[in-house]
VOPAGU-2260 file (C-alpha; in pm, 1 decimal, decimal comma):
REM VOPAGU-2260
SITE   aa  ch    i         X         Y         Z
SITE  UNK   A    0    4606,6    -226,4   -4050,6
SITE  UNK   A    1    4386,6      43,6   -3942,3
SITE  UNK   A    2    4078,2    -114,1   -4010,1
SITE  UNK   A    3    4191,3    -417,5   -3823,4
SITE  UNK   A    4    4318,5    -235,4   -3519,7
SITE  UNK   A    5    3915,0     -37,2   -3548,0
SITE  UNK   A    6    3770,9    -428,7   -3571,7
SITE  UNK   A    7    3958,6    -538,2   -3257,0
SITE  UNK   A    8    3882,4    -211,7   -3038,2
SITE  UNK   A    9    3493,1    -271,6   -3152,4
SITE  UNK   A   10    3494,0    -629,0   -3021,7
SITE  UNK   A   11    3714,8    -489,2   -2709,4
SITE  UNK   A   12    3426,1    -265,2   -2642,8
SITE  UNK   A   13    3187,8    -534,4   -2650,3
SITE  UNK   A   14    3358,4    -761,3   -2473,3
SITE  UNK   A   15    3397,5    -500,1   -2158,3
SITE  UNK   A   16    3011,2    -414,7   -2204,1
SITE  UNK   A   17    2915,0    -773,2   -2191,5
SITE  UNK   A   18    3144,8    -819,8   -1866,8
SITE  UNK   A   19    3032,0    -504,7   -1715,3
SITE  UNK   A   20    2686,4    -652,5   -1739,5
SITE  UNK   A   21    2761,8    -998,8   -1659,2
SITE  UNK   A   22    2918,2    -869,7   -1282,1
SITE  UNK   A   23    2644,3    -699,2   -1190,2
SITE  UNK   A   24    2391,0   -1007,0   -1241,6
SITE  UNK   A   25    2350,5   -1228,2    -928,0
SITE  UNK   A   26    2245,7   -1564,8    -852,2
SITE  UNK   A   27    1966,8   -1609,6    -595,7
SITE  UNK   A   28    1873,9   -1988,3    -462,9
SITE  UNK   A   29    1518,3   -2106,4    -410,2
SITE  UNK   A   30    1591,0   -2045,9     -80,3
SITE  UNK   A   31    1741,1   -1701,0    -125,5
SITE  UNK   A   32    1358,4   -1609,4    -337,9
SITE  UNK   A   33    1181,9   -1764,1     -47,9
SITE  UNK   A   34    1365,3   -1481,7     244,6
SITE  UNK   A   35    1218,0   -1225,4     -43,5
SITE  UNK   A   36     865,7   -1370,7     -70,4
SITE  UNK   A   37     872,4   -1327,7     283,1
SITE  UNK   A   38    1013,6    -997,5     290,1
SITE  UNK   A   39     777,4    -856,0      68,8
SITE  UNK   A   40     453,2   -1042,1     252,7
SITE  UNK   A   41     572,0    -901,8     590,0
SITE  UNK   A   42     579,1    -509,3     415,3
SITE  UNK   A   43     305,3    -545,2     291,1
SITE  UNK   A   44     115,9    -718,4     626,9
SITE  UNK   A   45     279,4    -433,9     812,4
SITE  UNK   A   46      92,0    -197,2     639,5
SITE  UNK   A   47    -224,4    -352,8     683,1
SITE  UNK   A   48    -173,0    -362,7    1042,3
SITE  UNK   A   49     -49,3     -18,9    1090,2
SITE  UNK   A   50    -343,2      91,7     865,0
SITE  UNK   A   51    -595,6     -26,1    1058,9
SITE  UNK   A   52    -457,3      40,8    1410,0
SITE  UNK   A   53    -454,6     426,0    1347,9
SITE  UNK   A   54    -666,4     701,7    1187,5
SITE  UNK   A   55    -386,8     932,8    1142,5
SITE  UNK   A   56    -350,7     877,7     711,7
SITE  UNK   A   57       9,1    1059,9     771,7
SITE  UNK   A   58     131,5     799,7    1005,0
SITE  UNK   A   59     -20,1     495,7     783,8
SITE  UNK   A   60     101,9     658,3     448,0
SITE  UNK   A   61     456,0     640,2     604,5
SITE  UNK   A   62     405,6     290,4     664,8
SITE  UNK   A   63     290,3     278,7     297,5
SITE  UNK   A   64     605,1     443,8     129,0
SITE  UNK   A   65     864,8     222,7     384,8
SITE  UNK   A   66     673,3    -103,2     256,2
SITE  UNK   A   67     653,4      -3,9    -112,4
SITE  UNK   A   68    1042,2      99,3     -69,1
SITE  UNK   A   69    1158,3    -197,6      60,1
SITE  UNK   A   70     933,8    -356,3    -239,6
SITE  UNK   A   71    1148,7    -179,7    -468,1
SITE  UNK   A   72    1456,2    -295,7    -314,4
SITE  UNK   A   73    1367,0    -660,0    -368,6
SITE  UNK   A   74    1276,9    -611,9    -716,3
SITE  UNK   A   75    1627,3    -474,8    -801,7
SITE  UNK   A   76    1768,7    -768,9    -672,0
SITE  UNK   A   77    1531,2   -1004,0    -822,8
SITE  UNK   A   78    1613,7    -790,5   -1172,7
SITE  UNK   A   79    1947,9    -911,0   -1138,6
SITE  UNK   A   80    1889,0   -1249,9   -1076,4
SITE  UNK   A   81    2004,8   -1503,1   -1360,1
SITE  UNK   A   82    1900,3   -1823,9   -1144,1
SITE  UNK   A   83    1523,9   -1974,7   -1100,0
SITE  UNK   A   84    1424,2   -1742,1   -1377,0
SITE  UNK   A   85    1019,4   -1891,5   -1371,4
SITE  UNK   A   86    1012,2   -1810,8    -967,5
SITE  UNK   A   87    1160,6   -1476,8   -1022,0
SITE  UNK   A   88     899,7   -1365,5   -1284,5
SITE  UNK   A   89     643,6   -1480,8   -1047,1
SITE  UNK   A   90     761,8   -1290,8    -755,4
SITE  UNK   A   91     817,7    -981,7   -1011,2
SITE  UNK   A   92     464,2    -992,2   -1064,6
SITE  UNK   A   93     338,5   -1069,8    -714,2
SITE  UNK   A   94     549,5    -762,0    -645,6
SITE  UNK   A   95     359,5    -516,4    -906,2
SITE  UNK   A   96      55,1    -630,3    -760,0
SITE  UNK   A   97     143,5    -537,4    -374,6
SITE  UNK   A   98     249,8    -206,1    -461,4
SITE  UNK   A   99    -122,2    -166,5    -689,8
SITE  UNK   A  100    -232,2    -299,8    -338,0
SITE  UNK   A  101     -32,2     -40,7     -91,4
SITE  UNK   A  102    -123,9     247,6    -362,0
SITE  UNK   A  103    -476,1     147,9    -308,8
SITE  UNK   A  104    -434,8     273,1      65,2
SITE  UNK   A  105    -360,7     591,4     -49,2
SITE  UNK   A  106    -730,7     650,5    -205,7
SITE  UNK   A  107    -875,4     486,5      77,0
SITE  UNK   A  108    -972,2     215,6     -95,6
SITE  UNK   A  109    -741,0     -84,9      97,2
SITE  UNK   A  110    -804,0    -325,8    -218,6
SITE  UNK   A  111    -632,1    -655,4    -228,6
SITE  UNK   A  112    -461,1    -737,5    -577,3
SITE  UNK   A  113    -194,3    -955,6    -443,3
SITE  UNK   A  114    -325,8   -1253,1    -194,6
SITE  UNK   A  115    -378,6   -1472,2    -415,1
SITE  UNK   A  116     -86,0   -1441,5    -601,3
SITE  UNK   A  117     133,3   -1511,9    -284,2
SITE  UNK   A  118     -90,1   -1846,7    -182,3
SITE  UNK   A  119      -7,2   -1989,4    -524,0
SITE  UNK   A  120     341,7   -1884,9    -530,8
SITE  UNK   A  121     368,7   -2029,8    -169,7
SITE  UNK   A  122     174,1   -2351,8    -253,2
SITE  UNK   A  123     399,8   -2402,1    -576,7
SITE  UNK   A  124     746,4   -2337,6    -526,4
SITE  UNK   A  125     765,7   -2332,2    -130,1
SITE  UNK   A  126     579,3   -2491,1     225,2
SITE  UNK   A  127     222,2   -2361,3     102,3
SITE  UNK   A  128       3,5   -2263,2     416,7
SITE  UNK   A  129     349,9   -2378,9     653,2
SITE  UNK   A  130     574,4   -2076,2     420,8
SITE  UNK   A  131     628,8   -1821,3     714,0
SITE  UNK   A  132     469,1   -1518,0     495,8
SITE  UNK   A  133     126,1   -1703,6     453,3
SITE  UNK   A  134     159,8   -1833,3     815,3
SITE  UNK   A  135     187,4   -1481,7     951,6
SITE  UNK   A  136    -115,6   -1362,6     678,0
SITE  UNK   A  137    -312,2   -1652,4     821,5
SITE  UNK   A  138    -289,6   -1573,4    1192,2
SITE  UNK   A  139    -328,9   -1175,9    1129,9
SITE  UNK   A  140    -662,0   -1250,9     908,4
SITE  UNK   A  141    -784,6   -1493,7    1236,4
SITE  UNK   A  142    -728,1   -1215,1    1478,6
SITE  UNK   A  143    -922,6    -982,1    1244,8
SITE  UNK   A  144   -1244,5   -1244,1    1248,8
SITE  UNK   A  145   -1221,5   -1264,8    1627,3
SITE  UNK   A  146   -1182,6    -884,2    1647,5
SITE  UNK   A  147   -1440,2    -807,9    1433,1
SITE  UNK   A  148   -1665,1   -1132,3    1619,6
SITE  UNK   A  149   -1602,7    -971,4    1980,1
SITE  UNK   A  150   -1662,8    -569,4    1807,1
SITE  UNK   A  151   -1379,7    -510,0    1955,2
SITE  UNK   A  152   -1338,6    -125,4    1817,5
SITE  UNK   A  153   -1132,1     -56,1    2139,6
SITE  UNK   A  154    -805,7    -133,8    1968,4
SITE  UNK   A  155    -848,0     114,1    1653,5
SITE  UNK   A  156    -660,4     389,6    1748,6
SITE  UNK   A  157    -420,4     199,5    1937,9
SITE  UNK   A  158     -78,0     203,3    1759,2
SITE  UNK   A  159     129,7     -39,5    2001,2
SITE  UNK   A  160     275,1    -230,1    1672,5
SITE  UNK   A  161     470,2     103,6    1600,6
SITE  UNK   A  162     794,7     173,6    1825,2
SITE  UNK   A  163     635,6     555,6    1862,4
SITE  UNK   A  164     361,6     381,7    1971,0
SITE  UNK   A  165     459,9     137,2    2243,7
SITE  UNK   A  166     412,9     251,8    2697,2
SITE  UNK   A  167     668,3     246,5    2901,8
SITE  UNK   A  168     749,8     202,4    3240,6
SITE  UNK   A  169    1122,8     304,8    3193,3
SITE  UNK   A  170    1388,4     445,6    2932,3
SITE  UNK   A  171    1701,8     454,5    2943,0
SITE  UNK   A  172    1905,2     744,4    2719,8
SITE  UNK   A  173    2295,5     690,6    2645,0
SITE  UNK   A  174    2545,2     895,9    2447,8
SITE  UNK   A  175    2742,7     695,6    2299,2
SITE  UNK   A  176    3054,4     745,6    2036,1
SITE  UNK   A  177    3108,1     432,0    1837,8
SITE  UNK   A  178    3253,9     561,5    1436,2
SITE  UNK   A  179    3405,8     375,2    1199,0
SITE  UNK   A  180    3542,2     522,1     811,3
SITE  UNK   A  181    3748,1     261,2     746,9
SITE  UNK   A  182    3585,1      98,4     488,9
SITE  UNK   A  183    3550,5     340,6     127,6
SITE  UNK   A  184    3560,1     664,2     346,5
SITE  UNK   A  185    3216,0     576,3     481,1
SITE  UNK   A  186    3127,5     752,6     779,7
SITE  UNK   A  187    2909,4     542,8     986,5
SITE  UNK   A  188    2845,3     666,2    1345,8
SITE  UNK   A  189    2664,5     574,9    1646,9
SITE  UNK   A  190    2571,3     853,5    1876,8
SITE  UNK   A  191    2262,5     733,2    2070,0
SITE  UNK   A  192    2146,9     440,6    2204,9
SITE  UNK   A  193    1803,8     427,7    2393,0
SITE  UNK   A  194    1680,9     121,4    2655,8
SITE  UNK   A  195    1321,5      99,7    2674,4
SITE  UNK   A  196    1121,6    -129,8    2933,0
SITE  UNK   A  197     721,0    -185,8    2812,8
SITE  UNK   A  198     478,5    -123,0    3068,7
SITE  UNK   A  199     342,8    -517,6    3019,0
SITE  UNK   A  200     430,1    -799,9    2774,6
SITE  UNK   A  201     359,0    -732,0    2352,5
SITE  UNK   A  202     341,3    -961,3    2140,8
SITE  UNK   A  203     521,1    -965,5    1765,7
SITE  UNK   A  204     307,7   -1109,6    1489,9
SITE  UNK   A  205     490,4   -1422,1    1522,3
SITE  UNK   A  206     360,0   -1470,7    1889,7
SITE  UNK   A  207     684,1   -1395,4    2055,1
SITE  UNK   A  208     666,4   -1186,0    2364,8
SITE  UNK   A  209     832,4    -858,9    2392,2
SITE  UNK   A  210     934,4    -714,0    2714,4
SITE  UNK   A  211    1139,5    -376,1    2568,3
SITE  UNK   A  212    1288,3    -199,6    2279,0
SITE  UNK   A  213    1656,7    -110,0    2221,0
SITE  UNK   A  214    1680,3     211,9    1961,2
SITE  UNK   A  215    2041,7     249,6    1776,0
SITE  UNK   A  216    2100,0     604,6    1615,3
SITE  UNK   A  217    2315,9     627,2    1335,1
SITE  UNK   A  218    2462,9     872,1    1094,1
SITE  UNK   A  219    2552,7     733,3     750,5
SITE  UNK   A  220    2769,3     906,7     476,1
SITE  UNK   A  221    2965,9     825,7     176,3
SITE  UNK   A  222    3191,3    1112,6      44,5
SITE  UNK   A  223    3381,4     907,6    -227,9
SITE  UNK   A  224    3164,6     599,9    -366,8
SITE  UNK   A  225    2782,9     470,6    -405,3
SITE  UNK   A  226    2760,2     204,0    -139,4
SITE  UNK   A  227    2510,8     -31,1      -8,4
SITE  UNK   A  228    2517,4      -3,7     376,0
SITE  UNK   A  229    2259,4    -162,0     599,3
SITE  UNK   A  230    2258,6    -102,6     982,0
SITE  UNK   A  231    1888,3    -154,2     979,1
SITE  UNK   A  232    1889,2    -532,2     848,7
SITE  UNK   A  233    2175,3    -564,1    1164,1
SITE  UNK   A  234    2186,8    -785,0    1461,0
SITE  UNK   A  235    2255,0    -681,4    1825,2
SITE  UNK   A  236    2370,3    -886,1    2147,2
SITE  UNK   A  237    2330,6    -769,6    2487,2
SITE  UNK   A  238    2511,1    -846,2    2779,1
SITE  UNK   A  239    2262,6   -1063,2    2971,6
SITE  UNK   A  240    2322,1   -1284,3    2609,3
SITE  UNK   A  241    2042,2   -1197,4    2433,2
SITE  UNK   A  242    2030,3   -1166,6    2005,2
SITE  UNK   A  243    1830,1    -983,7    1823,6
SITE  UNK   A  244    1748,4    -917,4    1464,9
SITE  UNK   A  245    1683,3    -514,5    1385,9
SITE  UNK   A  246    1308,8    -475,3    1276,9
SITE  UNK   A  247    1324,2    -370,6     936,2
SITE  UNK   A  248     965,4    -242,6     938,3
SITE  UNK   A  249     965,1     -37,8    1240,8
SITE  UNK   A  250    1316,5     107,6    1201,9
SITE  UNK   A  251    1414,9     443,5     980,0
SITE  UNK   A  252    1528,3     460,9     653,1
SITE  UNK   A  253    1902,7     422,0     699,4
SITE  UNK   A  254    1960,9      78,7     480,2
SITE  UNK   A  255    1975,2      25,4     120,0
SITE  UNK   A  256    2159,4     259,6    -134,3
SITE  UNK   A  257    2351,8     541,7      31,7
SITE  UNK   A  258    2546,0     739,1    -334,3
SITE  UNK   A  259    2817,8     932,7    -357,5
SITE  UNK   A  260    2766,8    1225,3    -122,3
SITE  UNK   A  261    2444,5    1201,2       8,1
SITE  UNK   A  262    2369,2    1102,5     416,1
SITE  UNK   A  263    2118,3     915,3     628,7
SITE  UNK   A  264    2052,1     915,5    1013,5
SITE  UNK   A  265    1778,7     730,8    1188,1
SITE  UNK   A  266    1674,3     503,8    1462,6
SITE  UNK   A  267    1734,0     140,1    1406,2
SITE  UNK   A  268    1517,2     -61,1    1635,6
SITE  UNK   A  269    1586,4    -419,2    1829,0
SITE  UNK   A  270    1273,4    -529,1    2044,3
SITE  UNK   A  271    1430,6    -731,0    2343,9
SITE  UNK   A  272    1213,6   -1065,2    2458,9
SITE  UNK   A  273    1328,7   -1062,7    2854,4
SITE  UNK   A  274    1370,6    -678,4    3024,5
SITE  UNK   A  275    1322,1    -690,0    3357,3
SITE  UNK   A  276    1403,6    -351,1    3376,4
SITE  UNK   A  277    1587,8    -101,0    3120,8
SITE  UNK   A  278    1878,4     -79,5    3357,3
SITE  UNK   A  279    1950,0    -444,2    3304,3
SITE  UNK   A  280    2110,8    -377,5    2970,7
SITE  UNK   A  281    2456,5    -250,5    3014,5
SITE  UNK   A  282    2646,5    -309,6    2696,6
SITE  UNK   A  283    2540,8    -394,6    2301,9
SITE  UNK   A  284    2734,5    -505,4    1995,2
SITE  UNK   A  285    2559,3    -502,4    1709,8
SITE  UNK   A  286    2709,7    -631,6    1386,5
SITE  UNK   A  287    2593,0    -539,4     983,5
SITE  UNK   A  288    2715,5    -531,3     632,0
SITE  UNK   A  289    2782,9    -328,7     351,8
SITE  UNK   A  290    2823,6    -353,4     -40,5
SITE  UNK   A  291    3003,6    -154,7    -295,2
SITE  UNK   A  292    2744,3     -40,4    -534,1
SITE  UNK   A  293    2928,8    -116,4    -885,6
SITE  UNK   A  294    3205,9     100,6    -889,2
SITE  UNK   A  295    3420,9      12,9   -1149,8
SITE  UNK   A  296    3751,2     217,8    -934,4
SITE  UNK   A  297    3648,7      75,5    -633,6
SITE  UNK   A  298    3978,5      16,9    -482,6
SITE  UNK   A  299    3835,7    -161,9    -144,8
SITE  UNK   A  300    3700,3    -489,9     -76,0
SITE  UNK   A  301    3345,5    -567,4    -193,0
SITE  UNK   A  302    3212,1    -623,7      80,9
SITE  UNK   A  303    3257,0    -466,6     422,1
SITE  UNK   A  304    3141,4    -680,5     758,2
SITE  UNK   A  305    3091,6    -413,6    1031,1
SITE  UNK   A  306    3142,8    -496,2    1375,1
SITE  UNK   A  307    3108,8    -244,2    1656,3
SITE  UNK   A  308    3241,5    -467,1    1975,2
SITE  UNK   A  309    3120,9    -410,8    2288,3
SITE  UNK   A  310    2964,3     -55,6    2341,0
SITE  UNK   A  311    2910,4      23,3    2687,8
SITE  UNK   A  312    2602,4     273,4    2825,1
């Protein structure tokens, strides 16, 4: 009897193991791999473009770590992915060899491991030269030639693609006191939002104009749980109707993992197409998610779908 009731706790224990490792697998579409590919490409290109639009190796090396971080967060959700498995090796790879690229920076050396990799990943599994990634890698590289045809040195230390970096004409500074904790005990807070009019019209590297910058400070915490909260992959709506995606390049470090006890605050950043002026904006709701990490005594939903309503400045 006792070596039967030792037999079935054995396979019990296995059983749990192989469940607990089961949920925390995922299943990512083509078109799910794709939004990575992309994701990754546009790190990386930001980089590049940050590197060679300053001197300062402080300010590009930032740039550096936030593209090699958000790197890393792709490949731990590719690691869990149990769909497309050929794709997903593919993009693993493509993924070692941008951060051998990005660590290159660091020596000064700004050698290119990975381009090739994302052209035949692009040209096999997705729209080839139409894939947005190798779209935006194909306009950046022509504005290089004609910069380099014109010797256009002018532009080197000009840092306008970084929200530090960007004139104004006009900015706007609200407190504001939008919380919520009802979701896990998570303390997410918004105590600052900043309107920013550009002194002329920018351009994004997907050709769309850009008239001003809305910056959204929050404080994150989690007391009780390790969550996944992300305010900077969030989308704002202003009250002349406007939507915006949050710039996950330019913006802080305030997505991602947050564990148990630890806290993030940073600026989140929305650049606004049509500003006639920074007074113009008068109210913002900006909407984001967050994840439970794995917690096996997590007793709240999954998933949490934040929603701030209308916040007035």
């Amino acid at each position: 009897m006792k070596k039967k009731l030792l037999l079935f706790l054995s396979i019990l224990g296995m059983v749990m193991i192989f469940a607990t490792a089961c949920s925390t697998n995922t299943k990512m579409s083509k078109s799910d791999l794709e939004e990575s590919f992309n994701t990754t490409n546009a790190a990386t290109l930001k980089a590049y473009k940050v590197t060679r639009r300053t001197e300062k190796k402080s300010k590009y090396l930032k740039q550096v770590k936030k593209s090699i971080d958000i790197i890393d967060q792709e490949d731990q959700k590719l690691e869990k992915n149990t769909e497309n498995k050929k794709l997903t090796k593919a993009l693993m790879n493509m993924n070692k060899k941008m951060r051998r690229t990005l660590n290159s920076f660091k020596d000064e050396e700004f050698e290119d491991y990975f381009y090739a990799s994302s052209k035949k990943i692009a040209d096999q599994y997705f729209d080839g030269s139409d894939t947005k990634a190798i779209k935006n890698w194909i306009k950046w590289d022509k504005k290089i030639d004609a910069e380099n045809d014109n010797s256009s040195d002018e532009n080197t230390d000009d840092e306008t693609n970084d929200s530090e970096g960007y004139k104004y004409t006009d900015i706007k500074k609200h407190k504001t006191d939008w919380s919520d904790s009802s979701w896990a005990g998570v303390q997410t807070i918004i105590d600052n939002i900043n309107v920013g009019k550009f002194d002329g019209d920018y351009e994004d590297s997907d050709g769309t104009t850009l008239q001003g910058l809305i910056g959204v400070h929050f404080n994150v915490s989690s007391p009780d749980y390790d969550v996944k909260i992300y305010p900077n992959q969030g989308t704002l709506t202003t009250n002349d109707g406007q939507q915006i995606d949050a710039d996950i390049y330019e913006s802080d470090d305030v997505g991602g993992d947050l564990l148990k006890g630890a806290k993030k605050d940073g600026w989140v950043y929305f650049f606004i197409p049509n500003m006639q002026n920074a007074t113009d904006i008068t109210s913002v709701r900006i909407i984001f998610t967050g994840n439970n990490y794995g917690d096996d005594d997590f007793a709240y939903d999954t998933h949490k779908d934040y929603d701030t309503g209308i916040i007035q400045l």
